[in-house]
N, C-alpha and C positions, 0 to 999 in steps of 0.2 A: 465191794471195792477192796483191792489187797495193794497196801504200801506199805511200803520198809525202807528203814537206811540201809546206805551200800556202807556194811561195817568194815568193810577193806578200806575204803576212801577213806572213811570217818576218820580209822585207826592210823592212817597213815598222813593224815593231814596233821594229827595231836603230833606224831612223831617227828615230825617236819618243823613243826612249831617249838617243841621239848614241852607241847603242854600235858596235864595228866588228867584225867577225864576231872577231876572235882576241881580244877582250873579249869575245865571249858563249863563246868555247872554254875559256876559263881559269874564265869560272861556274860552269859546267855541268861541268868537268874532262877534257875531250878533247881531241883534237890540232886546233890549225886546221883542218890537213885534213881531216877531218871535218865540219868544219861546211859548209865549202865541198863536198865532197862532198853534205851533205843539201840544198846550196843551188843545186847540178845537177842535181838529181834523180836522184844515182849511185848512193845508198845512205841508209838509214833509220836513223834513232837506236834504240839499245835502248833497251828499255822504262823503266829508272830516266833515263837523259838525258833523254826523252822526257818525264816527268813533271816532272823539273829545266826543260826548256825553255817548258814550259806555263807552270808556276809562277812560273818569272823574267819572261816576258813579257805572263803575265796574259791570256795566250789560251787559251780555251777548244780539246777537243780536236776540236769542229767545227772549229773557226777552220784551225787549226794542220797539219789531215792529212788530206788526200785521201784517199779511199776506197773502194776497189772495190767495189759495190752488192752484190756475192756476198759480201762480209766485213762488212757493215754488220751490225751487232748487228737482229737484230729484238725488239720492245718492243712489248709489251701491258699494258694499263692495267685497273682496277678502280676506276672513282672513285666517292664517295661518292653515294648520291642520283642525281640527273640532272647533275651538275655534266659537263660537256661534256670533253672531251679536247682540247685544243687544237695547234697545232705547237710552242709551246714547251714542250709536256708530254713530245713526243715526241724534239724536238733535245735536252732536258733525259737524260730515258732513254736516248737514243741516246749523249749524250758520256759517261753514267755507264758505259755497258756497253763504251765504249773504253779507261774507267782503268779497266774490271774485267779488263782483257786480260794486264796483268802479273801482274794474282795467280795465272793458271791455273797455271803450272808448280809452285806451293805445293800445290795441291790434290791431295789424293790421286789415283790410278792409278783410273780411270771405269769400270765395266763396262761391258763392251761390247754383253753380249746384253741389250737392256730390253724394256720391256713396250711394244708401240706396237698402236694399234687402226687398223688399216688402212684400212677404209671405213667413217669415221665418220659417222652418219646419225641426225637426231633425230626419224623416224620411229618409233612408239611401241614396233613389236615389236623393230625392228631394236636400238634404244637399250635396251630391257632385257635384250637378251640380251647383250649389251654389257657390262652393268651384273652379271648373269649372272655372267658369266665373270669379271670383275674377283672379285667377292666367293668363287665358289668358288676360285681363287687364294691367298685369301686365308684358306681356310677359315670363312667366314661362310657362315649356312643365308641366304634370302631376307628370314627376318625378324629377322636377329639386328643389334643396335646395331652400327653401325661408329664404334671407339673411335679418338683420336686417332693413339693407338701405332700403329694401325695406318696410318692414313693416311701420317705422318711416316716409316713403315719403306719403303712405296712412294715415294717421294721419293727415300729413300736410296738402294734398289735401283736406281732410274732414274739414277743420276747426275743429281741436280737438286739444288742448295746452296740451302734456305732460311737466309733472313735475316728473323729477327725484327725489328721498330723500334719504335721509340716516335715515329709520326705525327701524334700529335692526333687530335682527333675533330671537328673543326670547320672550315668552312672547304671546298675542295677537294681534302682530304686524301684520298689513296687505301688503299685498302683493301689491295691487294696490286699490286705492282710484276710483271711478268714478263720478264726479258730475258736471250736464249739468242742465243749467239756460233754462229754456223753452222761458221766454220772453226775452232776450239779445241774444237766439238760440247761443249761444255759449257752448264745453261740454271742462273741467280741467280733465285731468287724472294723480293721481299723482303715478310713480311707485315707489316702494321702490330697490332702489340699491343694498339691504343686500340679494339678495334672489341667490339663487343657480345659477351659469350661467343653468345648463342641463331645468332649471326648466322657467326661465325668457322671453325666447322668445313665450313659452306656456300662460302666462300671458299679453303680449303683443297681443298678437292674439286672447286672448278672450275680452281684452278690445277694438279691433280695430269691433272685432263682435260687442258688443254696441254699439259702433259710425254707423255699419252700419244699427242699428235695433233699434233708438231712444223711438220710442214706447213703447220697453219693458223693459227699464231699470229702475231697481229697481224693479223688479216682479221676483218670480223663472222664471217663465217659460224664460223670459228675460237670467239668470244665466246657467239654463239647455240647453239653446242656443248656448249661449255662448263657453260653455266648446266643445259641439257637432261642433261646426266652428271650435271652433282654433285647437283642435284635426286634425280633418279634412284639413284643410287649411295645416296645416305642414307638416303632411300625410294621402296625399289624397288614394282613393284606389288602384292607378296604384304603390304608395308605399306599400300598403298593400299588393297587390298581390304580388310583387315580395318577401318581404316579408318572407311572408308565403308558395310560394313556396319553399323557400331556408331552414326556420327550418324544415317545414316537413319534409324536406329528412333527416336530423339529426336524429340517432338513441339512441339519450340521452335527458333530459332534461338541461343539461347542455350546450348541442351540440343545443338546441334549443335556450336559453337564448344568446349564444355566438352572436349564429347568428342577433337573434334580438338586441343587445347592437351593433354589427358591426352597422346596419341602424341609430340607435338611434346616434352614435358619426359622423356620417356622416351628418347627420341634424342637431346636434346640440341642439339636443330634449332628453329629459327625457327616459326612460326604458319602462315607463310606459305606454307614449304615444304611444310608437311603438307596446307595447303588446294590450292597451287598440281598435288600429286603426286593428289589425290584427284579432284579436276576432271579431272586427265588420264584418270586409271582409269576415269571413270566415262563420257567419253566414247567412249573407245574400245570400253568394254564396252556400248553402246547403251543406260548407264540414265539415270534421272531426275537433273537436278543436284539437288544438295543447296539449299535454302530462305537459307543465308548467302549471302551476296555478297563482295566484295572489300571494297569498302568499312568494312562492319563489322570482316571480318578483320585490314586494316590498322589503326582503331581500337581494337582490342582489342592488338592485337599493339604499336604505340607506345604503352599507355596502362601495359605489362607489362614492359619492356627491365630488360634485366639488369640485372650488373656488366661491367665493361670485361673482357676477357682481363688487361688488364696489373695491374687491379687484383685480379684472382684468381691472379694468379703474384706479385705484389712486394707488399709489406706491410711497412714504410711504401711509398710513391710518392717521388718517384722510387728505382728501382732505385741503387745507387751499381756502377760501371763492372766491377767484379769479380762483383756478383751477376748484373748482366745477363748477361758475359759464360757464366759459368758455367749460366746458365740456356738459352741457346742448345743450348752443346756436350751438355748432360744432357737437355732436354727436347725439345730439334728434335733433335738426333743432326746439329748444324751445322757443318760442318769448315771454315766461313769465316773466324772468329776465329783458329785454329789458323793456317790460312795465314797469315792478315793477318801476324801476331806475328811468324810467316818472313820475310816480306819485309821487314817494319821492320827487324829487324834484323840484315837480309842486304846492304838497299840502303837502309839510313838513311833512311826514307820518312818525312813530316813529319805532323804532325798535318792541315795542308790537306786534302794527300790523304782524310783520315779525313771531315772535314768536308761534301768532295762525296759520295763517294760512300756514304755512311751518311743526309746530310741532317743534320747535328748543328750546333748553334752551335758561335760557337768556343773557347766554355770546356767545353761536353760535348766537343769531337775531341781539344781537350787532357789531357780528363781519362782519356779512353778511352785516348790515346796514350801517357801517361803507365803508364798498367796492362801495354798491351801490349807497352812498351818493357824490361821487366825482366824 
């Protein structure tokens, strides 16, 4: 691993300020020498100075630290609708997943044997056998409901920290966040709470595909994977068949959609997914498509949307900072809070901190901080 301060920045931030490096030691609480050292490139601040230095100087941790391309966080995105990914989505992700680098050593001891799928392919037979093996793992038959519990326990077993959020639902809000530190081999997934229940378990299952297929995250092909698993995974083809035997006999489109939303509310799964899985089945199996189209699908399916997830776990809205929290640690099995709580009050870490890397204004990181500070 190679990290260094960008001594340009440093040096130019002190000059901005009028301070002189043994005014930024006495800030920060280290020896001159020290800073002169980071200002040689002789040696690197630990992780609380490091966030003291950001903080007093108002630099981001792009700005602030060089980075060896092999320690660069990699970050995969889930955004709303077609809303585009852009570079500052990605510098944004990137300097999150560098103040996630001090909490590691909080976080509990990682397993080290996990589940990884080797040659991942979203060729049809290949991908359900895939999907196959996942569910018996898990003790699931082909067509039995895959329940949350389950999903969130794969998670755990992988060494992967979900982080529930309250994101909004408008906007270019993302759905789920992905960002896994290569050299700490730890991966943060943050989902957003605000998103459709029909829609949520679909996003869980493609981010649990990342975890199983570290290689390709943050590539399409990685994304196109993805979506082909959790599809899959939720409704495999012994779902599909049945299925689409059952609209086919329907002598309406209507009488075909009914059918296919009966599957979809039985899983727990989107309109979509159940259309999207059934098309697949049916081409592969050389039959007739079914008489719906997409379009209808997508009509029926935004005419029918939920509740929020967040609004089916908190009652009233917003959560207040203790329910939230506790809602993580009980219902994701989330050992991120836990850490967090460590490091506050290990290395006096401030509410800012809370505020980047959570996405929180700054009276929720106060308030957060305040819960996790006692």
């Amino acid at each position: 691993m190679s990290k260094s301060i960008n001594q340009a920045a440093l040096q130019q931030a002190l000059e901005k300020r009028g301070w002189t490096q043994s005014r930024l030691a006495d800030e920060i609480g280290v020896s001159a020498q020290s800073v002169t050292n980071w200002m040689q490139g002789e040696g690197f601040p630990r992780p609380a100075s490091l966030l003291k230095l950001a903080t007093l100087l108002h630099l981001s941790f792009e700005q602030l630290v060089k980075v060896d391309v092999g320690d660069r966080p990699v970050v995969a995105f889930r955004k709303k609708g077609n809303a585009k990914t852009t570079d500052s989505h990605i510098n944004k992700a990137t300097e999150t997943g560098m103040l996630l680098k001090p909490l590691v050593p909080y976080l509990p001891e990682m397993q080290v044997l996990r589940t990884l799928i080797t040659s991942p392919s979203i060729e049809y037979s290949k991908l359900q056998t895939a999907v196959s093996q996942t569910r018996a793992r898990l003790g699931l038959g082909d067509q039995a409901v895959l329940r949350y519990e389950q999903l969130i326990g794969e998670f755990a077993d992988c060494g992967a920290i979900l982080i529930p959020v309250l994101w909004g639902t408008k906007g270019n809000h993302e759905n789920a966040m992905h960002i896994r530190l290569p050299t700490e081999d730890v991966t943060f997934i943050f989902v957003n709470l605000d998103t459709r229940v029909e829609d949520f378990k679909f996003w869980m299952a493609h981010e649990l595909a990342h975890v199983f297929t570290p290689d390709l995250a943050g590539s399409t092909r990685g994304e196109d994977y993805a979506d082909a698993f959790a599809g899959s995974l939720l409704f495999p083809r012994a779902c599909a068949e049945v299925a689409y035997a059952e609209a086919s006999r329907k002598r309406s489109v209507d009488g075909e959609i009914n059918a296919l939303l009966r599957h979809a509310h039985t899983h727990s799964i989107s309109l979509n997914t159940v259309y999207q899985r059934v098309k697949e089945y049916a081409a592969f199996a050389g039959l007739p498509t079914l008489s719906v189209d997409e379009r209808a699908i997508h009509r029926v399916r935004n005419s029918i949307s939920g509740p929020l997830v967040s609004e089916a776990l908190f009652d009233p809205m917003p959560p207040s900072p203790k329910q939230y929290i506790a809602n993580a640690e009980n219902n994701f099995r989330s050992t991120f809070f836990h850490a967090l709580k460590q490091m506050i009050l290990d290395k006096g870490i401030e509410s800012g901190y809370l505020q980047q890397i959570l996405g929180l204004s700054i009276g929720d990181a106060q308030a957060m901080h305040e819960e996790l500070g006692h």
